[in-house]
C-alpha positions as CSV (number, residue, x, y, z in Angstrom):
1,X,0.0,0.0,0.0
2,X,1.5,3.2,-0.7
3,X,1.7,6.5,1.6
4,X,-0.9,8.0,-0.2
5,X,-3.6,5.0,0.6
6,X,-2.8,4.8,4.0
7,X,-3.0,8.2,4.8
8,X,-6.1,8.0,3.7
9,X,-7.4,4.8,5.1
10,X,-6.0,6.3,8.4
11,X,-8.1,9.5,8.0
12,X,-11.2,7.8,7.2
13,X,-10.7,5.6,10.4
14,X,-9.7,8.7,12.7
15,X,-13.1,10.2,11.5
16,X,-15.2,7.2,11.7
17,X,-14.2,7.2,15.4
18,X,-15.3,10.9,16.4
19,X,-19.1,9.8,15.2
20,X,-21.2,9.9,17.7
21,X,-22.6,6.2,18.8
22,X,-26.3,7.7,19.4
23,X,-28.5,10.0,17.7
24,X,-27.9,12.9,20.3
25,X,-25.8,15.2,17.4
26,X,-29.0,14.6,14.7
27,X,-31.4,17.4,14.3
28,X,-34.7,16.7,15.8
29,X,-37.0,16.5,12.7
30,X,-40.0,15.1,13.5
31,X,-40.3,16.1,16.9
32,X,-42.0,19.7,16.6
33,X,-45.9,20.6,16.9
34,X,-46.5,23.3,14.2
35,X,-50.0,24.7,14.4
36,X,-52.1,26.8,12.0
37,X,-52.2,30.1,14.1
38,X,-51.2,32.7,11.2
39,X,-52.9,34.1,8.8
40,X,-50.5,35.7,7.1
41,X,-48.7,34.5,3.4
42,X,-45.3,35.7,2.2
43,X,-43.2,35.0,-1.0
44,X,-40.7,32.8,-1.1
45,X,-37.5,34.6,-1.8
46,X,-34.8,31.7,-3.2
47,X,-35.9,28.6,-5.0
48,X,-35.1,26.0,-2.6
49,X,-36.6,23.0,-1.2
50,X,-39.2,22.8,1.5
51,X,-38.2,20.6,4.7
52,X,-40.3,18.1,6.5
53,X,-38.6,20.0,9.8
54,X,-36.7,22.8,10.9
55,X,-33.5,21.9,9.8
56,X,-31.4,21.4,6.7
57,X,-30.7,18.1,7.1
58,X,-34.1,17.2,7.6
59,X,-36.2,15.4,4.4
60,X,-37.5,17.3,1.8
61,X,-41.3,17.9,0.9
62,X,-41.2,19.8,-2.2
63,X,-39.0,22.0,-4.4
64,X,-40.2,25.4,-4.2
65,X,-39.3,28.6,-6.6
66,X,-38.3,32.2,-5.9
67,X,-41.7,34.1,-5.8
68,X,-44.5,31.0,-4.9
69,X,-46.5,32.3,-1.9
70,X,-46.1,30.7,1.2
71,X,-48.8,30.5,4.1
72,X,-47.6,31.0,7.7
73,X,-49.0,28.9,10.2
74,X,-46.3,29.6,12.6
75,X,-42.6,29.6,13.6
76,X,-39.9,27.9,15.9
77,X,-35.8,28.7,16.5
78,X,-34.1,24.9,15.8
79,X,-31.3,23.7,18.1
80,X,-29.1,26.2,16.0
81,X,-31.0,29.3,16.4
82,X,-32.1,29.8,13.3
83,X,-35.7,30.6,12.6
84,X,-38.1,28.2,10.4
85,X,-41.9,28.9,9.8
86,X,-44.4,26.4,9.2
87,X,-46.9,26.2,6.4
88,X,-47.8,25.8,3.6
89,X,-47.3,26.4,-0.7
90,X,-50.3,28.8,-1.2
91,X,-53.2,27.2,-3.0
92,X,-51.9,23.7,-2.7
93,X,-51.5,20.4,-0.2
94,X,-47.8,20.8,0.2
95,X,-47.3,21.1,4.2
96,X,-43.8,21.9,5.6
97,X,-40.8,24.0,7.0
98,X,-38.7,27.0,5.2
99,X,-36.4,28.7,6.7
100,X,-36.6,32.7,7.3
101,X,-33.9,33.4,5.4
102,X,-35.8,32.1,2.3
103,X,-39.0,34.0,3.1
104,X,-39.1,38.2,2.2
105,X,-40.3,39.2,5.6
106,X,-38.5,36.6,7.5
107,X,-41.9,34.1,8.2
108,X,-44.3,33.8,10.8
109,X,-44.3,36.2,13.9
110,X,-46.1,34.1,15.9
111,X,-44.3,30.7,17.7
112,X,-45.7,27.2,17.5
113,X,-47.2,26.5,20.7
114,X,-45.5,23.7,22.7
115,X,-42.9,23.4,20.0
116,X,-40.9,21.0,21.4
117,X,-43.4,18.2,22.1
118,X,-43.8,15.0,19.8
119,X,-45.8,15.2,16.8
120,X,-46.2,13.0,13.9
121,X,-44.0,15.2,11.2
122,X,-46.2,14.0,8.7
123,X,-46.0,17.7,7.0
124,X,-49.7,17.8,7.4
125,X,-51.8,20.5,8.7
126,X,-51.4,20.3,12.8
127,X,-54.3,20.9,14.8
């Protein structure tokens, strides 16, 4: 084996070992309880994809493009402090989470109630 190949065989084992053995470092992305309190709709500002929770890493719903209209429902701050709103793609069945930095006025004003509790994150309309 030369250098080159070991070097690398020893990186990939150096990095296999700092995984965590449990789930503890994975973003939460079922675990939220988004409910339809807002009234409000916004545009989408970036085309993007929609996320089935409030973090990137989470699964994605639906693509979305720069200018759809989004309806609030309402917002949380993820593990990371960023801000996510709930809702859904105006005039359609497409429930999920964008992030405020994809949304003109930055999302939802008002927070998800109990936000933290488990829910089903089916991306369907919450109680």
């Amino acid at each position: 084996m030369t250098f080159v190949a070991t070097a690398v065989v020893f990186a990939l084992a150096l990095a296999q070992d700092e995984a965590p053995d449990d789930d503890s470092a994975q973003p939460q992305c079922s675990d939220w309880s988004p409910r339809n309190v807002d009234t409000a709709r916004g545009d989408i500002t970036g085309a993007g994809r929609m996320k089935g929770g409030p973090y990137t890493a989470c699964e994605s719903v639906v693509w979305v493009s720069e200018g759809m209209e989004f309806d609030y429902s309402c917002h949380v701050i993820n593990g990371y402090g960023t801000r996510w709103t709930y809702g859904r793609v105006a005039e359609s069945d497409h429930w999920g989470w964008i992030s405020a930095a994809h949304l003109h006025d930055q999302g939802s004003r008002i927070p998800c109630a109990d936000a933290t509790a488990t829910a089903p994150g089916t991306g369907q309309r919450a109680p």
